[in-house]
Residue frames relative to the residue before (quaternion, step in Angstrom):
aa qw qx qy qz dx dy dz
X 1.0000 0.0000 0.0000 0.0000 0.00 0.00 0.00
X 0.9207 0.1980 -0.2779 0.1896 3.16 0.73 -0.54
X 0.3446 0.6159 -0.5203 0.4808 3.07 1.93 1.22
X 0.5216 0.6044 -0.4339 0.4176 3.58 0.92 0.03
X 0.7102 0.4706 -0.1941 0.4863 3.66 1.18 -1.02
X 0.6108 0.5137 -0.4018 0.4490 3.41 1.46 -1.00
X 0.6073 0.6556 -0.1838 0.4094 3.36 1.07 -1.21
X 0.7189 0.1901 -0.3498 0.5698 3.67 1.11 -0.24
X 0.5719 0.4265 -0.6280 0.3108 3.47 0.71 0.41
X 0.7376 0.4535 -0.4035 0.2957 3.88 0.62 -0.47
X 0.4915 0.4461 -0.4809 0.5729 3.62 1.52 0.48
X 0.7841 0.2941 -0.3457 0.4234 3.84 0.10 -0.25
X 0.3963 0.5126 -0.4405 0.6214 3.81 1.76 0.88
X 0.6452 0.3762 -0.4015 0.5300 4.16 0.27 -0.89
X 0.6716 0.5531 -0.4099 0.2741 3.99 0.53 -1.01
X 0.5388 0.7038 -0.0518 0.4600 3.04 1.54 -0.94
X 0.6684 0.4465 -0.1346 0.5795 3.66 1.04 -1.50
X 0.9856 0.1116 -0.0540 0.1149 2.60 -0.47 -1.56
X 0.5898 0.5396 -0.1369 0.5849 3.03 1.58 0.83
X 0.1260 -0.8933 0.4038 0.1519 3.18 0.51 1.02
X 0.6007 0.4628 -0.0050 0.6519 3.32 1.47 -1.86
X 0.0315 0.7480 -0.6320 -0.2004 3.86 -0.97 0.57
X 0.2045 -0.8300 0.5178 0.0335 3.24 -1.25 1.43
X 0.6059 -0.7188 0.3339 0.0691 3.10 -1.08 1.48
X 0.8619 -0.0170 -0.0372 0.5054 3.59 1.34 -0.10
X 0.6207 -0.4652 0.2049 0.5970 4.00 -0.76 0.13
X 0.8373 -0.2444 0.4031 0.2771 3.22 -1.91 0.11
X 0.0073 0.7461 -0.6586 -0.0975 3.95 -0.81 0.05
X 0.4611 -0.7163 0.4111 0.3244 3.05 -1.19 1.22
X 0.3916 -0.6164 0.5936 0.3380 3.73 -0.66 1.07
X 0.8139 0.2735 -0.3653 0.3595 4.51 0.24 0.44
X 0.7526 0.1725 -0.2417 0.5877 3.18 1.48 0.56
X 0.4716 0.6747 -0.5116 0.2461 3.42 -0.12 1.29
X 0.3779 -0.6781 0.3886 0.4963 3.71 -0.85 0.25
X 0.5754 0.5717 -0.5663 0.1463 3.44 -0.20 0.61
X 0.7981 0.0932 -0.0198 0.5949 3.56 1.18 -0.69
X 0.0281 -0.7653 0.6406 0.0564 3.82 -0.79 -0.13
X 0.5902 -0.5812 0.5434 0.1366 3.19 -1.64 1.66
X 0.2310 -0.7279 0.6335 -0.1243 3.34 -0.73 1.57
X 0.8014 -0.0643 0.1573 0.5735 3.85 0.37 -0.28
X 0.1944 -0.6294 0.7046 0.2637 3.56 -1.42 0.52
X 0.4902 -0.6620 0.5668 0.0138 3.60 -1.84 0.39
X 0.3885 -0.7430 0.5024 0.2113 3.31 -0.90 0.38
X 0.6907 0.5236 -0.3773 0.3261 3.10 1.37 -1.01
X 0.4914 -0.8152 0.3065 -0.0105 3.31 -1.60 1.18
X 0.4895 0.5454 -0.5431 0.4099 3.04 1.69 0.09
X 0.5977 -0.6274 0.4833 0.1242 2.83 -2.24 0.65
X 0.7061 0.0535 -0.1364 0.6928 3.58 1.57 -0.46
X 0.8022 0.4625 -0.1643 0.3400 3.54 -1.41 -0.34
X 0.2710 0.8547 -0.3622 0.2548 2.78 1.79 0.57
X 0.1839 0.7859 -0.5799 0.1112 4.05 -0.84 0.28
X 0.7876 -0.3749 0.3930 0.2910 3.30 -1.66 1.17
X 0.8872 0.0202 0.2096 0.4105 3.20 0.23 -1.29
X 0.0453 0.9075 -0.3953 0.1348 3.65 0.59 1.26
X 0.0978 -0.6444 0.7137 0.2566 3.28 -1.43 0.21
X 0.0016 0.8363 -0.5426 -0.0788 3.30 -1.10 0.33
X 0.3277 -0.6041 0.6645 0.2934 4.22 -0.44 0.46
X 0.1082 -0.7075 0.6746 -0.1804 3.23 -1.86 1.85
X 0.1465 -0.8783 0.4380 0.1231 3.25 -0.14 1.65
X 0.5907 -0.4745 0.5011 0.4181 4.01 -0.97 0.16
X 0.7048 -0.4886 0.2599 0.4439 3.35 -1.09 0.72
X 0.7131 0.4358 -0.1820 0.5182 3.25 0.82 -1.78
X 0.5190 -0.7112 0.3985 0.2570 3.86 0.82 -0.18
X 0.1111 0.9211 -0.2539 0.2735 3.24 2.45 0.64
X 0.6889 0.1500 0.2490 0.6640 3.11 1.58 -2.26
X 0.1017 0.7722 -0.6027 -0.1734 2.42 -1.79 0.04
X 0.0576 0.8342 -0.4484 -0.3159 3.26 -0.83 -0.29
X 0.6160 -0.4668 0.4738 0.4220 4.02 -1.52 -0.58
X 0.1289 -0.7710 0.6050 -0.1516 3.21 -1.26 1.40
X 0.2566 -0.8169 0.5160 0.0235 3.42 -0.03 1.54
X 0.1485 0.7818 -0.6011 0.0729 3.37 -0.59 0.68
X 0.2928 -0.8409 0.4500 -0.0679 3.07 -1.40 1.46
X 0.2515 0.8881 -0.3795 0.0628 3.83 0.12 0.10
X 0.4606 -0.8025 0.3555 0.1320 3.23 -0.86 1.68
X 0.6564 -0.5678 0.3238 0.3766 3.08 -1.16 0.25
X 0.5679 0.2527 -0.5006 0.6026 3.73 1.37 0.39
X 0.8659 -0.4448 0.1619 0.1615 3.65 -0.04 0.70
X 0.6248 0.6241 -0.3187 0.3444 3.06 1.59 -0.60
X 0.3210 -0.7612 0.5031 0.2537 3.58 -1.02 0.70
X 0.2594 -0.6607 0.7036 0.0339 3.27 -1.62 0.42
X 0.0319 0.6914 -0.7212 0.0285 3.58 -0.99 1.27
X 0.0657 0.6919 -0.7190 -0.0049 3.21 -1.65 0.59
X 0.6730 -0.4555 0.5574 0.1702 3.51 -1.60 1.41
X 0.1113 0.7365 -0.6499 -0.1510 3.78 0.19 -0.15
X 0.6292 0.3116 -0.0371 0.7111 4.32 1.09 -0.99
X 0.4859 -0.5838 0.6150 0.2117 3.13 -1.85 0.91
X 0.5567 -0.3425 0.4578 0.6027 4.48 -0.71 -0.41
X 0.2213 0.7703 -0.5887 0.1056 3.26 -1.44 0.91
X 0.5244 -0.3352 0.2968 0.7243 3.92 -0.68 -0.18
X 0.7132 -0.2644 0.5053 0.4077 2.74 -2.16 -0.15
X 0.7045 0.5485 -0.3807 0.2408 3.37 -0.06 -1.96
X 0.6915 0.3967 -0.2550 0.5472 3.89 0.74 -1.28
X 0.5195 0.3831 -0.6057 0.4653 4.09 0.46 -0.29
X 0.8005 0.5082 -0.2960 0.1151 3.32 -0.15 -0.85
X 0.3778 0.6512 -0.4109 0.5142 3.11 2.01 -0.67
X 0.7677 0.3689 -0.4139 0.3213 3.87 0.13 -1.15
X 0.4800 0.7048 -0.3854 0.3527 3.83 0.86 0.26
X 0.3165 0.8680 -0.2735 0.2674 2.77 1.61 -1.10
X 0.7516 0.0285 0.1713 0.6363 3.77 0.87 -1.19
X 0.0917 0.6589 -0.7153 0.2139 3.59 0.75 1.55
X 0.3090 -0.5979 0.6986 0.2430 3.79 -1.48 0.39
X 0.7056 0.5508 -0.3609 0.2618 3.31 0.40 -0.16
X 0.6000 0.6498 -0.1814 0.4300 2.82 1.64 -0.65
X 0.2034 0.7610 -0.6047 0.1177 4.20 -0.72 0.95
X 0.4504 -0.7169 0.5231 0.0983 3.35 -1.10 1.17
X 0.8490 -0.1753 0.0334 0.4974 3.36 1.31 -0.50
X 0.6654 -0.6276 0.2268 0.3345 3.26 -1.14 1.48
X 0.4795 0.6373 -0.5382 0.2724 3.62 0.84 0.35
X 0.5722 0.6593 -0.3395 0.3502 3.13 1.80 -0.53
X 0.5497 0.5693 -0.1407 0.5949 3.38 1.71 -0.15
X 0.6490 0.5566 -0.3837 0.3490 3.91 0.64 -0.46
X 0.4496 -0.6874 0.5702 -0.0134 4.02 0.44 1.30
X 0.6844 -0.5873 0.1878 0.3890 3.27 1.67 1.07
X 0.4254 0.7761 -0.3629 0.2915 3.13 1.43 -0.20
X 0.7199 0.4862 -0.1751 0.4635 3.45 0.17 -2.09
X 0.0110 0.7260 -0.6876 -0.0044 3.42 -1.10 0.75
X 0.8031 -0.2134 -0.0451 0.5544 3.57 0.24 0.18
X 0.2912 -0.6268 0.7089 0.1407 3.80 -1.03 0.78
X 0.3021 -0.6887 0.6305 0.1922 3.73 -1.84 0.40
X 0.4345 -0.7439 0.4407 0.2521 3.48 0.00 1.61
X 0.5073 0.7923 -0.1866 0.2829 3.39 1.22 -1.76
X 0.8453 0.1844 0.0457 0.4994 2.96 0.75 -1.72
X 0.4561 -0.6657 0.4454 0.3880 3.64 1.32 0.77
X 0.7404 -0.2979 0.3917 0.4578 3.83 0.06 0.33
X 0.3273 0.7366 -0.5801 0.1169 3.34 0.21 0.70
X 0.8134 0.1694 0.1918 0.5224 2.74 1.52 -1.13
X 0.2293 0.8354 -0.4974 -0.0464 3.75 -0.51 0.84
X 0.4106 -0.6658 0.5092 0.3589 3.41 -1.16 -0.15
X 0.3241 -0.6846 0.5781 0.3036 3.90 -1.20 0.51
X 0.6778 -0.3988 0.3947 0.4752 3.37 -1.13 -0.66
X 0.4864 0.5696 -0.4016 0.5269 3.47 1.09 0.50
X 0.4224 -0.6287 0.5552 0.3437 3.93 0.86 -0.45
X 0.5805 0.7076 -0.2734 0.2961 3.13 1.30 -0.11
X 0.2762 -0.6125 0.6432 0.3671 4.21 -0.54 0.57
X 0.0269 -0.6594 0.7500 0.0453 3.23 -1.35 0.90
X 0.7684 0.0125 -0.2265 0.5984 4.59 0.57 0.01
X 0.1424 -0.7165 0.6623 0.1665 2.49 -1.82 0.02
X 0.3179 -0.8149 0.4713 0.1128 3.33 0.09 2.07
X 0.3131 -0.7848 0.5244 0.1053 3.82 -0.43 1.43
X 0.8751 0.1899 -0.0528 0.4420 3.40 0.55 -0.87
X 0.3987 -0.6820 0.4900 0.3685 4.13 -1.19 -0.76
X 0.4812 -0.7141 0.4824 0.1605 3.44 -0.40 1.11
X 0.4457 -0.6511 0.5126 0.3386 3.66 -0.39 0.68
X 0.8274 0.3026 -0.0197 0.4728 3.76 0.92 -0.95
X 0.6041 -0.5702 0.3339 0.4455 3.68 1.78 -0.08
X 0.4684 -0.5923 0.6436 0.1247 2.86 -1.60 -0.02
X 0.0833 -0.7469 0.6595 0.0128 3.91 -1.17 0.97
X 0.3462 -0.7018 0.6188 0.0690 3.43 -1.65 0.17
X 0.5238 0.6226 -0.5626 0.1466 3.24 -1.04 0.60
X 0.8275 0.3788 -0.1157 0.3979 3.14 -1.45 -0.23
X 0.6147 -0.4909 0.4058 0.4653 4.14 0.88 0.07
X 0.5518 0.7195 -0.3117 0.2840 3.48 1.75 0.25
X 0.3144 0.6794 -0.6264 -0.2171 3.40 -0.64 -1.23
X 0.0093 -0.7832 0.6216 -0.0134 2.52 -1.70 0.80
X 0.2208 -0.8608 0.4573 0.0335 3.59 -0.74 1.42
X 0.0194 -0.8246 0.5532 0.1170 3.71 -0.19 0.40
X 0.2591 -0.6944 0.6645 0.0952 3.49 -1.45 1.02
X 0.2187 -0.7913 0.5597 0.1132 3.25 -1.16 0.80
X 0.1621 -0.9080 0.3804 0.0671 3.71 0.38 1.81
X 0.6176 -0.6613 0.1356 0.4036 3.40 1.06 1.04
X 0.8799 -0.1818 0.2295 0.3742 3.59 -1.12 -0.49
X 0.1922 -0.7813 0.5911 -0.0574 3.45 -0.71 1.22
X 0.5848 -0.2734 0.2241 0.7301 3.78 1.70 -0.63
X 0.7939 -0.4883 0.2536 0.2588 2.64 -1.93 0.71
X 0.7634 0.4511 -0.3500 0.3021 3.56 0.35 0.10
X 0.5660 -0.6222 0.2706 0.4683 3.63 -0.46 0.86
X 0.6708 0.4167 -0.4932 0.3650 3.93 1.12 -0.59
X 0.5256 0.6923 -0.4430 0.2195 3.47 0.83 -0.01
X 0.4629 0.7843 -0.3133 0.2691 3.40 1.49 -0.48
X 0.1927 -0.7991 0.5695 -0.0054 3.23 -0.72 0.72
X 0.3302 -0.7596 0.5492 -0.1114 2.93 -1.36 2.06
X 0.0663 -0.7205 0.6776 0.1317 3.11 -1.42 0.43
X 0.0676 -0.8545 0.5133 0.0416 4.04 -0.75 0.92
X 0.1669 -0.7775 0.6049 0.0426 3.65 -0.21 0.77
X 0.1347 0.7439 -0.6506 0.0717 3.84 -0.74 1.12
X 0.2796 -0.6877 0.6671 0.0623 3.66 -0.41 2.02
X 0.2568 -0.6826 0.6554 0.1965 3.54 -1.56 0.24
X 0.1618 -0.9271 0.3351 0.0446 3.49 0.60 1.44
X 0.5998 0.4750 -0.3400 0.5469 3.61 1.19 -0.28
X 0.7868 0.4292 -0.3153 0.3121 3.66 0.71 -0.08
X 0.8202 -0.0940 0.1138 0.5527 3.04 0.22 -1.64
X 0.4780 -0.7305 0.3305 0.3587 3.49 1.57 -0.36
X 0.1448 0.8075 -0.5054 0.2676 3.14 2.16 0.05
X 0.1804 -0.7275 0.6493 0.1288 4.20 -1.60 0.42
X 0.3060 -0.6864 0.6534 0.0908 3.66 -0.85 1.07
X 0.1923 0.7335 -0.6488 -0.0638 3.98 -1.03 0.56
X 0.0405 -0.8291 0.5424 0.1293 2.39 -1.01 0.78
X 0.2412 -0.6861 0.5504 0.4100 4.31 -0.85 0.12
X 0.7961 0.2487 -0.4867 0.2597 2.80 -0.35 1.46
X 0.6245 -0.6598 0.1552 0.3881 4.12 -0.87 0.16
X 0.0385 -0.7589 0.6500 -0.0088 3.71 -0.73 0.68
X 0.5765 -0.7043 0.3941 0.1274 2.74 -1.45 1.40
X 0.1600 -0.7675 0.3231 0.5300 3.77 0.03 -0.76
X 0.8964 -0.2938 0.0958 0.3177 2.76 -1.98 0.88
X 0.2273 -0.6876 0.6335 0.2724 3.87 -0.91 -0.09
X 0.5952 -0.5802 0.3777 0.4081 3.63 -1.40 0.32
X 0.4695 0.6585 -0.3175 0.4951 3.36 1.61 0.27
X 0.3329 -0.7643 0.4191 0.3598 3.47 1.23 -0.84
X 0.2953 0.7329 -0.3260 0.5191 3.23 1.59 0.68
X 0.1952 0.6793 -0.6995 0.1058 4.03 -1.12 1.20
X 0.2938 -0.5944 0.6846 0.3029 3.33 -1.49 0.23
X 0.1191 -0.7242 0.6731 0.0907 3.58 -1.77 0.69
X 0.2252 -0.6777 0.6713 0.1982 3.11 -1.46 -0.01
X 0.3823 0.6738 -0.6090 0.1699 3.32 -1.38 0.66
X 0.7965 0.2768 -0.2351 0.4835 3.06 -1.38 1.23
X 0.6492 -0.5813 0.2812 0.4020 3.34 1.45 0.18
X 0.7241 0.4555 -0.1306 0.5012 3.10 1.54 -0.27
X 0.1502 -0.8766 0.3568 0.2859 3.70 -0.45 0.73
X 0.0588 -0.8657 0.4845 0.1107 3.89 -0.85 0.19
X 0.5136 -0.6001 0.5087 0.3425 3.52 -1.70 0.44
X 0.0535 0.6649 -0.7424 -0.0619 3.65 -0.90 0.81
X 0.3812 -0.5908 0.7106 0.0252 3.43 -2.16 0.38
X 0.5568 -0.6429 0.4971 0.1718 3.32 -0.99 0.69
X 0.0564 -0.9132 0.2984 0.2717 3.39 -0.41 0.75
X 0.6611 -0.0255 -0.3175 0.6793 3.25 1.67 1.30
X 0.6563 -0.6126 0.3639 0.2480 3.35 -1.67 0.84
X 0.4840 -0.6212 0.5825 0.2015 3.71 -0.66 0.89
X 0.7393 -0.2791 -0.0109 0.6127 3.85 -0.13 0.03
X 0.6342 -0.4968 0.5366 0.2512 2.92 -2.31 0.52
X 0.1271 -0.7187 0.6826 -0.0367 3.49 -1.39 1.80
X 0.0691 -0.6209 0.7765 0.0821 3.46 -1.56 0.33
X 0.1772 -0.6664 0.7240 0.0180 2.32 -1.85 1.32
X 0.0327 0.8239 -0.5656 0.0114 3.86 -1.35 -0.09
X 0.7226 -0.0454 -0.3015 0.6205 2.25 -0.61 2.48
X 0.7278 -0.2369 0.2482 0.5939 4.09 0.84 -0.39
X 0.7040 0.5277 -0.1721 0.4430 3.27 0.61 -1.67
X 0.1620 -0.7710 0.5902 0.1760 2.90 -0.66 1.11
X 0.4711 -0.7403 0.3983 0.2672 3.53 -1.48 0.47
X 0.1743 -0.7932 0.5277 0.2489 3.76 -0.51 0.31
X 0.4249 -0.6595 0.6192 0.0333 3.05 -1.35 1.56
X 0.3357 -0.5570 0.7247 0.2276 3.66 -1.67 0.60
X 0.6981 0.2036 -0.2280 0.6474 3.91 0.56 0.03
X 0.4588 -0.4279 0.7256 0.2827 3.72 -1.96 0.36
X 0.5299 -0.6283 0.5644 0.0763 2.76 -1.66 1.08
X 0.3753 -0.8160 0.4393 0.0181 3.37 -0.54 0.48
X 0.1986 -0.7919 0.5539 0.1629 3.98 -0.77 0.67
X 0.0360 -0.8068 0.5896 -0.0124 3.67 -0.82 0.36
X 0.7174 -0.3678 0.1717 0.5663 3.69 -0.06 0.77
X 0.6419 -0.6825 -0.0389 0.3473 2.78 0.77 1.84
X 0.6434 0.4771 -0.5167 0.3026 3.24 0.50 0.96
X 0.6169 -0.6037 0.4663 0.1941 3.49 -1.39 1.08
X 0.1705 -0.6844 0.7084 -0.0272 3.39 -1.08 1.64
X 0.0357 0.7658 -0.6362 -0.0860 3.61 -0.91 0.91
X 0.6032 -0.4827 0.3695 0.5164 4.19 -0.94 0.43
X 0.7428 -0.5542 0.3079 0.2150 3.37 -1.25 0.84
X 0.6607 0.6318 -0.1392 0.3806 2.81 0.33 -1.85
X 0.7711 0.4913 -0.0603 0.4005 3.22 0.00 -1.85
X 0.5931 0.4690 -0.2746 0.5940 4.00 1.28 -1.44
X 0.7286 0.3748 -0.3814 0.4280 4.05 0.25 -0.90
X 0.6277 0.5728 -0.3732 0.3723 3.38 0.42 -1.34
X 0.6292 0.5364 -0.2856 0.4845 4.03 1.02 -1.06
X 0.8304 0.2983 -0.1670 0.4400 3.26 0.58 -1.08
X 0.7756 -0.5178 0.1972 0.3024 3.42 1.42 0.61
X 0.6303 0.5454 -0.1304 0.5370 3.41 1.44 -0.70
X 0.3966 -0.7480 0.5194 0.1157 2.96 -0.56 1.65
X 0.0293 -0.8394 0.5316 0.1092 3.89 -1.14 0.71
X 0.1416 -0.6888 0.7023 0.1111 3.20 -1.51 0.08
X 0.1999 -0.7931 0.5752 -0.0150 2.99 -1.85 1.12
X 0.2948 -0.8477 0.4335 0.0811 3.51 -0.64 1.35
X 0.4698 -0.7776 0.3768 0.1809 3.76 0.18 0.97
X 0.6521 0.6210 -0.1681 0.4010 3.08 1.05 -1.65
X 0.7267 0.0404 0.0451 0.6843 3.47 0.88 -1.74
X 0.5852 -0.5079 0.6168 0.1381 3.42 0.38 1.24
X 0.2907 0.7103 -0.5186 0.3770 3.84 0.21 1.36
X 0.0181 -0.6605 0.7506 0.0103 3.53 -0.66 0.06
X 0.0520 0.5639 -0.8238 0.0265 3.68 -1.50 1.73
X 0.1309 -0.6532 0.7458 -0.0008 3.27 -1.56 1.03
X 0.3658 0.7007 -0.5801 -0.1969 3.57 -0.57 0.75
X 0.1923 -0.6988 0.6705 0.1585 3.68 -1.98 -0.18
X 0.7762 -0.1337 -0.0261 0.6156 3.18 -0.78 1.85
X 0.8462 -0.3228 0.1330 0.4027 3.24 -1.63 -0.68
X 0.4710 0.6608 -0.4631 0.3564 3.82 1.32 0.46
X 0.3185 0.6388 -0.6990 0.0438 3.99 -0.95 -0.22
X 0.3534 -0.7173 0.5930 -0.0945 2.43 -2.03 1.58
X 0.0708 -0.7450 0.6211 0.2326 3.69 -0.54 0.21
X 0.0786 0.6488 -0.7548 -0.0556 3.92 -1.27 0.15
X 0.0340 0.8261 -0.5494 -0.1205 3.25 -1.36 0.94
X 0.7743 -0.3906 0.2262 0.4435 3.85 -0.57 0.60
X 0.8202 0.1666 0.1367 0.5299 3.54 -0.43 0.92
X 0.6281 0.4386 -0.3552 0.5357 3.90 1.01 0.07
X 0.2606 -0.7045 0.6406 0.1597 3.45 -1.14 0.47
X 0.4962 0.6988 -0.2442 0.4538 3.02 1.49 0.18
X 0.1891 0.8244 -0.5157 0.1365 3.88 -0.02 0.71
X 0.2854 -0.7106 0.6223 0.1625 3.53 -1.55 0.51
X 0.0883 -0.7630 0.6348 0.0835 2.99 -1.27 0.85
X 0.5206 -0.1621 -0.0660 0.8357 3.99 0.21 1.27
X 0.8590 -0.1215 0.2241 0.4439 3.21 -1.38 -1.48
X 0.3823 0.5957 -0.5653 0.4235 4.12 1.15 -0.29
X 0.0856 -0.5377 0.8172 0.1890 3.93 -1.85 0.71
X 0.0889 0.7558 -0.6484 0.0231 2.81 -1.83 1.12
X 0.4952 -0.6141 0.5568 0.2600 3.48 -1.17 1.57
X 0.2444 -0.7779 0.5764 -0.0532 2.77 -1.83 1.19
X 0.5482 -0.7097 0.3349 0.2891 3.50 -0.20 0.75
X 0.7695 0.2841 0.0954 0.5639 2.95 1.54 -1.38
X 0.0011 -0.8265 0.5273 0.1971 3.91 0.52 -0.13
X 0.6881 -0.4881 0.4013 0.3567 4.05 -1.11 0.05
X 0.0698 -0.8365 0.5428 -0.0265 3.15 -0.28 0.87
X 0.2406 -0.6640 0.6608 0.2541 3.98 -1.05 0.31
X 0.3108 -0.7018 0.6402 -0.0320 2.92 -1.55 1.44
X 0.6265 -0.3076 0.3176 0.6418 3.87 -0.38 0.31
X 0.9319 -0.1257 -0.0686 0.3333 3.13 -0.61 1.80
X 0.6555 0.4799 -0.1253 0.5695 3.77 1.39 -1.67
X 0.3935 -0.7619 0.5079 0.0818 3.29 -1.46 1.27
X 0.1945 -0.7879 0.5656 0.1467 4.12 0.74 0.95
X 0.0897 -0.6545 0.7427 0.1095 3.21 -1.66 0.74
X 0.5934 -0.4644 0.5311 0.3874 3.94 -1.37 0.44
X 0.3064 -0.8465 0.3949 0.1835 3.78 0.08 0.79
X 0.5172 0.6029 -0.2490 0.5540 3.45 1.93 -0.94
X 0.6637 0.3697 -0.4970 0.4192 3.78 0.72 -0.65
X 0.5754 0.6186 -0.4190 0.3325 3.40 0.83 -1.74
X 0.8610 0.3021 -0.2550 0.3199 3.40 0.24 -1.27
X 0.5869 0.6060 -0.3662 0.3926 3.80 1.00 0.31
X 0.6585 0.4392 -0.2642 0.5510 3.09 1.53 -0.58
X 0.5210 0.6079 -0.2974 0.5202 3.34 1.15 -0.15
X 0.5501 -0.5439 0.5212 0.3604 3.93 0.89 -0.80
X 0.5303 0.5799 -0.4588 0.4146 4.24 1.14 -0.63
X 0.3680 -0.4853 0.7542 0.2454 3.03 -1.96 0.74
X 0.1415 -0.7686 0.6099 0.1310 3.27 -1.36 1.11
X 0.1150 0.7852 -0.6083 0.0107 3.92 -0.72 0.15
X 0.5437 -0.7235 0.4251 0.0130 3.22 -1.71 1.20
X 0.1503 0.7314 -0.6469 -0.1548 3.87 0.16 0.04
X 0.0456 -0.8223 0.5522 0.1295 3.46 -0.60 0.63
X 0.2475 0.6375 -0.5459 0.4840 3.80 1.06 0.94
X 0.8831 -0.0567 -0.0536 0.4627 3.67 0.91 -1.13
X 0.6409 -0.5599 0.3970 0.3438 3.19 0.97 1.48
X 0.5157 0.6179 -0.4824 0.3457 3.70 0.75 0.69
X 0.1543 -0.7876 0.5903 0.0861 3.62 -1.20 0.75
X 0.3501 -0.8547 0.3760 0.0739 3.73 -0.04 1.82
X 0.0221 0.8007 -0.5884 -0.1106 3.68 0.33 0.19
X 0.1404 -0.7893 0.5955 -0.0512 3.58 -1.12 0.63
X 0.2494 -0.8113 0.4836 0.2139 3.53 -0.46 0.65
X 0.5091 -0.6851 0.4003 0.3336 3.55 -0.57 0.91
C-alpha cells in the first residue's frame, strides 16, 4: 500500500513539474502544416523574445554600461542593428526605452478591438469579446505568457534545458484560433505571435526563421496603411466585407447620422450623401438607386455597411488581399 501511494505522489509531482502549459494533442510540424509556412531563414540569434522590430538594453562585458540596440529584421530575413545610445550607466540606457514600440505588457495591446475585459484573477482563463461572449478558455500558465493578435492566441512554455547552452532550450508553443472555431496549433518549438501583416519569427532546431500565415483568421481594413479598429469584427458575405459604420465614415471623413425608426444610415462628404438602410439591397447615392450585393446588416448590436460601396462613392481605391482577408482602402 504504501508503494502504491508513494508512487501516486511521484506521478501527481512529474504532472505538476514538468509541464507548465497542458497540451491537448501531438506536436505539428512547425515546416509542414496548414497554419503557417517558413518563408526565409535568418540570422538573427536570439533564442526567445524574439520580434521584427526590437529594442533591447546591452550590458558591457563587466556589466559597468550599457547601452540600447535597435534591431530590425525583414520578412526575407535580413537583420538590421543600430546603436541607438553610446555605453553608459544603466540608469540613462534605460531612459531611452522609455518609448520602445515593441514593447506590451498585455495582450489587450493586441485585441483588433475585440477584448473587452480579461479576468486578472483567473490568469486568462477566461475573456469576453465585444459580443459578451466567452470565446477561450486559457487552461494552464505559460512559463513565458501569453500574446494576442490577429484572431490568435498564442502561449509559449519554456520546457527547460536540453544542454548547457541557452540555444539548446527547448520550447513548446500553443496558437488557438479564438474568434473562430477554437481549433489549437502545437507546436515543439517557439513562435512568436502573428503580426497584423501575418508575419512571425520561430525558432527551431537551433535555428531561427520567418514564417507567414497561410490565410488570415478575421477580416481587417486598413486605410492608407493604418489599419482601422472596429468595436465589432468585420464580417464576409458572398464575398463582400461589411465593416461597423460609424468608425468606416468617420475615417473616410463623412459625417453620419442614424435613423432608428427606419433603421437608415445618411453619411454625407462634400457634395456626396448616401443613404443605406437595414436589410435593403437598395441604396442611394445623391439621387442615383443602386442594388447592392450585400445590404447593412446589425450584428450583436453594430450596424455593418458593404465597405466597397461606402468607399466608391466616397472617391477610395478599394483592393483585396485575400491570403489575409484584408480590405486596402487608399485615398485617391
Amino acid at each position: 500500500m504504501k508503494r502504491i501511494l508513494l508512487l501516486l505522489l511521484v506521478i501527481i509531482f512529474l504532472q505538476h513539474t514538468v509541464f507548465a502549459t497542458s497540451f491537448r494533442g501531438d506536436f505539428l510540424d512547425p515546416f509542414n502544416n496548414e497554419l503557417f509556412e517558413v518563408v526565409a531563414e535568418t540570422s538573427y540569434s536570439k533564442d526567445y523574445d524574439m520580434g521584427f522590430d526590437k529594442y533591447e538594453i546591452v550590458y558591457s562585458e563587466d556589466y559597468s554600461k550599457a547601452k540600447i540596440v535597435h534591431t530590425v529584421v525583414s520578412y526575407t530575413g535580413e537583420v538590421t542593428t543600430t546603436d541607438v545610445c553610446d555605453f553608459t550607466d544603466s540608469e540613462t540606457a534605460y531612459t531611452y526605452l522609455a518609448d520602445d514600440p515593441s514593447y506590451s505588457d498585455s495582450p489587450e495591446g493586441f485585441n483588433d478591438g475585440l477584448i473587452r475585459s480579461i479576468n486578472p484573477e483567473l490568469e486568462m482563463s477566461c475573456y469576453k469579446d465585444v459580443t459578451d461572449t466567452i470565446r477561450f478558455s486559457y487552461l494552464g500558465q505559460s512559463y513565458y505568457g501569453y500574446d494576442y493578435n490577429l484572431g490568435l492566441l498564442c502561449e509559449t512554455e519554456n520546457d527547460g534545458w536540453t544542454g548547457k547552452e541557452s540555444e539548446e532550450r527547448e520550447y513548446k508553443t500553443t496558437i488557438t484560433e479564438i474568434m473562430s472555431t477554437n481549433k489549437a496549433y502545437e507546436f515543439n518549438c517557439y513562435v512568436t505571435t502573428f503580426n497584423d501583416d501575418g508575419y512571425a519569427l520561430m525558432r527551431a532546431n537551433g535555428k531561427n526563421y520567418v514564417v507567414k500565415l497561410k490565410k488570415g483568421i478575421i477580416p481587417t481594413v486598413t486605410y492608407n496603411g493604418e489599419k482601422i479598429s472596429f468595436d465589432q469584427i468585420p464580417v464576409i458575405e458572398n464575398g463582400r466585407t461589411l465593416v461597423p459604420l460609424r468608425a468606416i465614415f468617420e475615417k473616410l471623413g463623412a459625417s453620419v447620422e442614424w435613423d432608428d425608426t427606419t433603421q437608415t444610415v445618411t453619411a454625407v462628404k462634400d457634395d456626396m450623401k448616401i443613404n443605406l438602410t437595414v436589410n435593403n439591397t437598395i441604396a442611394k447615392k445623391n439621387d442615383e438607386t443602386v442594388s447592392l450585393d450585400v445590404p447593412a446588416k446589425i450584428i450583436n448590436g453594430r450596424t455593418l455597411v458593404p465597405v466597397r460601396f461606402v468607399a466608391d462613392c466616397f472617391g477610395v481605391d478599394v483592393d483585396w488581399d485575400d491570403t489575409m482577408q484584408r480590405v486596402l482602402l487608399t485615398s485617391k
